[in-house]
Every structure is written in structure tokens, then in C-alpha cells.
C-alpha positions in Angstrom: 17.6 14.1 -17.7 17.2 16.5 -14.8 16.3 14.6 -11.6 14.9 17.8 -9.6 11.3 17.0 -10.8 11.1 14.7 -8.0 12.5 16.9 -5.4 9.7 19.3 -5.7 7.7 19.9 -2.5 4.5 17.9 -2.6 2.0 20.6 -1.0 -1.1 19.0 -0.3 -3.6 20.8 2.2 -3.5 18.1 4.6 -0.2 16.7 3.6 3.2 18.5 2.5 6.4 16.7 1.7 9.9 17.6 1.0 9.6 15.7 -2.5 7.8 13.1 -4.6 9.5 10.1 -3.3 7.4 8.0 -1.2 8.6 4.4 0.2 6.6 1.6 -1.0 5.0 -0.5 1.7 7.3 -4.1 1.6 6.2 -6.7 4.0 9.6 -8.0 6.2 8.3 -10.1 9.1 10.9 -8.7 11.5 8.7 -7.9 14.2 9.0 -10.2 17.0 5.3 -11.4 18.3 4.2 -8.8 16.1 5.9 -5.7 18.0 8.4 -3.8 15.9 11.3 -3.5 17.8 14.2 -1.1 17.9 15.7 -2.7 14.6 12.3 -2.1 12.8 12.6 1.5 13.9 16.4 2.2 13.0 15.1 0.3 9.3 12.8 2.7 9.2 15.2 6.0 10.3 17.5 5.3 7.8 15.5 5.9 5.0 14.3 8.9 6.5 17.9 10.1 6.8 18.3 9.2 3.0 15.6 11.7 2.1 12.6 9.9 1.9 9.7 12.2 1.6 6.9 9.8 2.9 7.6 6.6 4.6 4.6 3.6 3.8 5.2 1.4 6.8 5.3 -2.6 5.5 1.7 -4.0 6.0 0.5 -4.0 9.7 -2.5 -5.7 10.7 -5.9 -4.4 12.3 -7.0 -6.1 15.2 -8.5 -9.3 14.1 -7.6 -12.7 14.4 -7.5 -13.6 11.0 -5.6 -10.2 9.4 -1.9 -11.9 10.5 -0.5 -15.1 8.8 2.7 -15.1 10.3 3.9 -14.2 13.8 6.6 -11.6 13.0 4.3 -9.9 10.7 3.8 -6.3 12.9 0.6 -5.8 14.7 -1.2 -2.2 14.9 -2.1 -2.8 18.4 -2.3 -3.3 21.6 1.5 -3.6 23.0 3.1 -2.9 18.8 1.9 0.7 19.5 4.6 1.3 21.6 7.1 0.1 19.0 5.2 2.0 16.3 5.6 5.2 18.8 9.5 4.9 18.2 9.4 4.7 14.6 7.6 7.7 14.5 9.3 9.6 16.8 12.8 8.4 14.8 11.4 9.1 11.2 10.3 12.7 12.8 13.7 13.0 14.3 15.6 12.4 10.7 13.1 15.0 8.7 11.0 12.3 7.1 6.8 11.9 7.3 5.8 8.3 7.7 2.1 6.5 7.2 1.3 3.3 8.5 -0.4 0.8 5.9 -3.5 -0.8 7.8 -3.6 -4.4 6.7 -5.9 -7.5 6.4 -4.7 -10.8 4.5 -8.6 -11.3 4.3 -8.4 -14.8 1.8 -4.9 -14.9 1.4 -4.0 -16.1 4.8 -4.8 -19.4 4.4 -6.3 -21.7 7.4 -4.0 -22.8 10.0 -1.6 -19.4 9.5 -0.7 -16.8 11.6 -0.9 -16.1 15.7 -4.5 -17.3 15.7 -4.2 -20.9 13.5 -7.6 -22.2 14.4 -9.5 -19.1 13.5 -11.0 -19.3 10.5 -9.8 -17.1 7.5 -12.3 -14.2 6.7 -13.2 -14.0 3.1 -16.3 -12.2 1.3 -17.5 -15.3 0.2 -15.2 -17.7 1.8 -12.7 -18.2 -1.5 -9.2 -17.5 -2.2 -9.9 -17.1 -5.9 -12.8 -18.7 -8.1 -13.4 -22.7 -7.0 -10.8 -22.4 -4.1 -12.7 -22.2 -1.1 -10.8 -21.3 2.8 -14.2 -20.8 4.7 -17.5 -19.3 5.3 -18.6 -16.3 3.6 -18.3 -13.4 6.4 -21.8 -12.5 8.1 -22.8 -8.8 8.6 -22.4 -9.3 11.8 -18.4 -9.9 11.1 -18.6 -7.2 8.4 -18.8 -5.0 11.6 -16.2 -6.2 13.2 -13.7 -6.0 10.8 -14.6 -1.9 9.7 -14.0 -1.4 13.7 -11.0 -3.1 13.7 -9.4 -0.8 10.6 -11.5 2.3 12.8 -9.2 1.5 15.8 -6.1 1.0 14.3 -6.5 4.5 12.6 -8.0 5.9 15.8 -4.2 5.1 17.4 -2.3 5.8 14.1 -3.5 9.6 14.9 -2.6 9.7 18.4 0.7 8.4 17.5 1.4 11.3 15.5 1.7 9.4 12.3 1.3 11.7 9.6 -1.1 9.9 7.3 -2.4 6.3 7.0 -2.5 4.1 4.1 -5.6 1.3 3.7 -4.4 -2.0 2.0 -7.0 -2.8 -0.9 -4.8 -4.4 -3.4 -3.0 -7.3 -4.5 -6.4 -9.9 -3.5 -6.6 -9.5 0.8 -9.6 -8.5 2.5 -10.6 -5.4 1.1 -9.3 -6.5 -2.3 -11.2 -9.3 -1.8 -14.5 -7.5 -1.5 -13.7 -5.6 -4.5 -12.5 -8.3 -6.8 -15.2 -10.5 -8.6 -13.6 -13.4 -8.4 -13.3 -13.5 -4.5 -16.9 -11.4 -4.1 -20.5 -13.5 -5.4 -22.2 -11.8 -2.6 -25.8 -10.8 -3.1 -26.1 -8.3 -0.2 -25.1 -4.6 -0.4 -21.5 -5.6 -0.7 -21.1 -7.8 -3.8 -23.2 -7.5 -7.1 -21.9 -4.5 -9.8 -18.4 -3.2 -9.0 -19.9 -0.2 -7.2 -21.3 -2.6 -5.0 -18.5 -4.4 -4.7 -16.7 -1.1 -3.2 -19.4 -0.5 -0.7 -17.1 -2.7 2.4 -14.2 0.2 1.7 -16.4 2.7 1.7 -17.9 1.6 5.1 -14.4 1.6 6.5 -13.9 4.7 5.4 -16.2 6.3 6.2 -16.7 4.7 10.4 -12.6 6.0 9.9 -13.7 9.9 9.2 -16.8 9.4 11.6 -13.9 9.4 14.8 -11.1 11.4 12.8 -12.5 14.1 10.8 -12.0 15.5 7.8 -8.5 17.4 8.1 -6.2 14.0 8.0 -4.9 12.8 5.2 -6.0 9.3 3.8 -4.7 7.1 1.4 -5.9 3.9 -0.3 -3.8 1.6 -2.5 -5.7 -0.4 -5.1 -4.7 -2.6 -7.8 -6.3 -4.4 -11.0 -3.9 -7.3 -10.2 -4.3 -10.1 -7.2 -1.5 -12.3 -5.9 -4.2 -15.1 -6.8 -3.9 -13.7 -10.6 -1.7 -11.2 -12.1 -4.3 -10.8 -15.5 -7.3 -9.9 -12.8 -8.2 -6.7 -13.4 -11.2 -4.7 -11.7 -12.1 -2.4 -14.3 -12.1 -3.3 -17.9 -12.0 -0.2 -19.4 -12.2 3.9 -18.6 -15.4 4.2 -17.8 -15.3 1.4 -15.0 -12.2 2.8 -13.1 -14.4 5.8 -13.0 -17.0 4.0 -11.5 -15.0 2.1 -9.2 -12.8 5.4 -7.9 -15.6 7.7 -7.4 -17.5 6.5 -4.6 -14.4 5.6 -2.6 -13.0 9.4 -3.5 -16.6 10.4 -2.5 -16.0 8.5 0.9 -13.0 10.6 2.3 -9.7 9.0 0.0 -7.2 12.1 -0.3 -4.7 10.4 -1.9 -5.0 6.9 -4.3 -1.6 4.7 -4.4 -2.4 3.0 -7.5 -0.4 -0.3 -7.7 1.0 -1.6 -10.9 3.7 -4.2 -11.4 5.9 -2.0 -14.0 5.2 1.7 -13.6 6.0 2.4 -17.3 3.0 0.4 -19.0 0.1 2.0 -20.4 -3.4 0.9 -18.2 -5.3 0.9 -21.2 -5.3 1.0 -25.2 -4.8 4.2 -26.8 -3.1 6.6 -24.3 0.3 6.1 -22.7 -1.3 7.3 -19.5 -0.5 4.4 -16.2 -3.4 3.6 -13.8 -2.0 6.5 -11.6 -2.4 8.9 -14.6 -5.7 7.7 -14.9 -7.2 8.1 -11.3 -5.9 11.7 -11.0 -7.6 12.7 -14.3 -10.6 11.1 -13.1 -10.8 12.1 -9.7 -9.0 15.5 -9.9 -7.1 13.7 -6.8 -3.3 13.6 -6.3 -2.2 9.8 -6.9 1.1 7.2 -6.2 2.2 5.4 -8.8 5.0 2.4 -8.1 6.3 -0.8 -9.8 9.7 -1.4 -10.7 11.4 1.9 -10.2 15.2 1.9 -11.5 15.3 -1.7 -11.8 15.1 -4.3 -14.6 12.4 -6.8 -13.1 9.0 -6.3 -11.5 8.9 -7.5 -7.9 7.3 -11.0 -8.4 10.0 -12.1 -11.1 12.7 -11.5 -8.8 11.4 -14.6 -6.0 12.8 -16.6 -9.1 15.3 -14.6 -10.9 16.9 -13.4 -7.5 17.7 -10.3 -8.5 17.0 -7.1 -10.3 19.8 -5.1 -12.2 20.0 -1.5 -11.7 18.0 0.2 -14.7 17.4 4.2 -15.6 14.8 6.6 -14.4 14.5 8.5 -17.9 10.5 7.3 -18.3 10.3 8.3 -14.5 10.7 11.1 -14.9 9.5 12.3 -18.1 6.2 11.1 -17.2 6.7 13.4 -13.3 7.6 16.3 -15.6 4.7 16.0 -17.9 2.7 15.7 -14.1 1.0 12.3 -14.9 1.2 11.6 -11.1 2.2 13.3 -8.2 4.1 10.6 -6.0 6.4 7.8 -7.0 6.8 4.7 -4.8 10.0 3.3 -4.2 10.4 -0.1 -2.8 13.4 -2.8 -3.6 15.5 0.3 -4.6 15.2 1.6 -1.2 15.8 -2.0 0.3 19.3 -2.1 -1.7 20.3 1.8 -1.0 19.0 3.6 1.5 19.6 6.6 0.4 18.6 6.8 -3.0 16.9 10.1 -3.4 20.3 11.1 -2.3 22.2 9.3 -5.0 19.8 10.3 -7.4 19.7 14.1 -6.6 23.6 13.9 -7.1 23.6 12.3 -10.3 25.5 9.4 -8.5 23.5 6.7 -10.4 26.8 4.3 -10.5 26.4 4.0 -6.9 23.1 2.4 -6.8 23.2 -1.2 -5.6 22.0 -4.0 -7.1 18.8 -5.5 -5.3 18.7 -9.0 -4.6 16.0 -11.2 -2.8 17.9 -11.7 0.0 18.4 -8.4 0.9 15.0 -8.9 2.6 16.4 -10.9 4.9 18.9 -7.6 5.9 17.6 -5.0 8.3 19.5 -2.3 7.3 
């Protein structure tokens, strides 16, 4: 099958690409004290120079002591923004666009983690996932705090010169967390119904266009899934992902990276259409879709399996032609060969690299 259906220009009014391929965000904790260093930005450059249309940084955290559970996890602030200022200077330098992903562990970084170990972790209602309790349910007053932190960390992601900015609201952290049932029994204005339930994001998103405007692109990845529980799901059927994507399209999202484990799977019964396909039907907006590209195994199977075997793009891109979605996310293919738009543009499949888990360990 013809590859160039994912080399078409991506021409968005507050966002063009050179193609469709995007690079997934994939946390590496190689960012000394938090501060990505000139390793972090070369990691970063590379896949630029491979052809990477849009660069999703690796999860960097707002500034609150509880978003970090490890040390070399990279900050977005304070003295990282000068580390961030060289990645986006290189990525600029090698042709490539690049978006930071603004980050909070919310529940999943337990107590005693991170930079700040006696702080306590901030939770909606002070679980990790049902009966599991880390802490206190957050206070309004914290609320606050944490929609300011995510404002000022998108506040410097534009005066950077960052070319988008991605919000973190999958996989069960902190504005998963509010969005999730299982982590949410609040009975204020953020918990109840699953519109409810969105009402924290919105916030952010909205104190975020308060300072920005309108004209810069925004994106939010979401998931049905949690690290706490890969059957979660948010909405149970059509009519719910519709109530749960409106509001937060409403609030200012451009651009929804829709995060599923296998790209390839159907989100619900009777239509081969993936979550992606889904959100842009409903929302008329342009969507990411990601899991598993050209490899054998999802991501989580491959912490025990070690590795995932090289695997066709056929499905890929059948469902690009058929314009299902608009972007594709590329993560552990990207780890394993830099420049795999390249090989794939030139047919030169055979090439592509194996990935194995502890490639993560390679900044290359």
C-alpha cells in the first residue's frame, strides 16, 4: 500500500504540519533535577531530523509539588525552561513543530514519591482507584491552585515559541482522575454525572485561553483506559463520548489525542471506527489516534515480554486514506528508529528496528 497518505500536509488554521506523523509523548526520566539537558534536546532533534511532523514532548510537570514522582522526571518551570528553550530552538532548527505535554501524576504518584516526598499526593477524592486511598480529597481552595499551575506552564510554553501544547488527561493522573468515576465521588461541581466530572479540565482550559487567546493551538489527550485499570472506560457507549467531548471542545480543545492501547480496534460494537474516528465525527474536530503503530505488542505487554517485533502499517493506513483520523502517534517505533517517517516514505520497511524495553534506557 502507498505510504504517501501520511505525508500529506496537516493544514490546520492554527496548526500546519509537514505530514500526519506526530511523536507520541513517552515518559524517560533523563532530566537531571528535572531540567532537560542538552542530551534531552539532541533526543529530541533527531527525530525532528527523521521527519517528524509534530514532536509531543514526554510528560513535564506543572508547578506543584505533587505533579513529579521522580526526580529526573522534566519540570515545566522555573530553571527547566531554559532547557525546554534548547529543544525548541533545535526541533525548529531541523524543520520539525514540537508541543510540550503539561502533566500531573495527580493519584498515581503515590506518597513519599518525587522531589517533594512529604507532600501529600493530590487526588479528587483522595484514591488511587476504588478502596485504595493516598490522601485527602483536594479542597477548592487547591482546585485553584492546580488550574494556575497548568495556566503558567502554558503561559511559558508560548513565550518559548513552542508550537502547541498538549494537556495530560489520560491513562488515571490528575485530570484523568477528575474525569474517571472510580477516582471522582465528589459531590461539588466537579464530580457527580460525567459532564460534571469534566468540569476541572474545563476550568483549566479555559483560565489557559483567559491569558493565551484564542489563535493557539490546544490539544488534550484522553483515554477510556487508566494505568489503575485497563477495562475502565469513561463512556459506555456513543452517546456518552458525546457528552463527555462536547464541553471540553466547547472550552477551547483544537485538537483531541485520543489514546488507545492498539490503534486498530474498534471503540464500540457495530462500526470499525477507533475512539479517534469517533471524537472527529462527533466534534467535527481534527483528532490523534496512537497505540501500537508498526509493532506486534501494545506498550504495557512489552514491560514483560521485552520486546515488540516489527509489524505492518496496512490497517494504518487504510483507515488514514479512508480519513478516520487526521494524525497518527508514533511512540516505541520512534524510540527504536529515529527516522522512521523516512524509512517508511522510502518503502525501506526491512530497516525498521526492533524495539525493545531497554531502549528506554538509550538516549538516542
Amino acid at each position: 500500500m502507498n505510504p504517501e497518505v501520511l505525508f500529506r500536509p496537516f493544514d490546520h488554521p492554527k496548526l500546519q504540519l509537514k505530514n500526519r506523523i506526530a511523536m507520541a509523548p513517552m515518559t524517560r526520566r533523563f532530566s537531571p533535577d528535572g531540567i532537560p539537558d542538552d542530551k534531552v534536546r539532541d533526543y529530541y532533534r533527531t527525530r525532528a531530523e527523521g521527519d517528524v511532523g509534530l514532536i509531543i514532548t514526554e510528560g513535564t510537570t506543572v508547578p506543584h509539588k505533587a505533579a513529579s514522582s521522580d526526580v529526573q522526571m522534566p519540570c515545566f518551570h522555573d530553571a527547566a525552561l531554559e532547557g525546554w528553550q534548547k529543544v525548541v530552538e533545535a526541533v525548529h532548527e531541523a524543520g520539525g513543530k514540537i508541543a510540550p505535554q503539561l502533566w500531573h501524576l495527580g493519584a498515581r504518584r503515590l506518597p513519599g514519591q518525587g522531589p517533594y516526598p512529604d507532600y501529600p499526593t493530590a487526588s479528587p477524592s483522595g484514591c488511587e482507584f476504588p478502596g485504595k486511598e493516598v490522601g485527602e480529597p483536594l479542597s477548592t481552595t487547591e482546585i485553584n491552585e492546580l488550574i494556575g499551575a497548568f495556566t503558567q506552564s502554558a503561559i511559558a510554553a508560548v513565550g518559548l515559541g513552542f508550537d502547541a501544547i498538549e494537556l495530560h488527561g489520560a491513562h488515571g493522573y490528575l485530570i484523568d482522575d477528575f474525569f474517571w468515576e472510580g477516582t471522582n465521588q465528589r459531590d461539588d461541581k466537579y464530580g457527580g454525572s460525567l459532564v460534571k466530572r469534566t468540569r476541572f479540565a474545563v476550568e483549566i482550559l479555559e483560565s489557559i485561553r483567559a491569558e493565551i487567546g484564542d489563535e493557539f493551538p490546544l490539544i488534550l489527550r484522553f483515554s477510556q483506559w487508566k494505568g489503575q485499570d485497563f477495562t475502565a472506560r469513561l463512556a459506555q457507549s456513543l452517546e456518552q463520548l458525546e457528552e463527555f467531548v462536547s464541553p471540553l471542545s466547547a472550552a477551547g480543545v483544537d485538537i483531541f489525542h485520543c489514546s488507545t492501547r492498539r490503534f486498530w480496534e474498534p471503540e464500540f460494537a457495530g462500526s470499525d471506527l477507533n475512539l479517534a474516528g469517533w471524537v472527529k465525527k462527533i466534534t467535527g474536530k481534527p483528532t490523534i489516534s496512537v497505540g501500537s503503530v508498526s509493532l506486534s505488542e501494545e506498550f504495557i505487554a512489552t514491560y514483560s515480554e521485552a520486546k515488540a517485533e516489527v509489524a505492518g502499517i496496512d490497517k494504518l493506513i487504510t483507515r488514514m486514506e479512508a480519513d478516520e483520523f487526521d494524525l497518527i502517534a508514533v511512540g516505541r517505533a520512534l524510540i527504536a528508529n529515529p527516522a522512521w517517517p523516512k524509512l517508511v516514505r522510502n518503502g525501506d520497511m526491512d530497516a525498521i528496528k526492533t524495539y525493545k524495553k531497554e531502549m528506554l534506557a538509550e538516549l538516542v
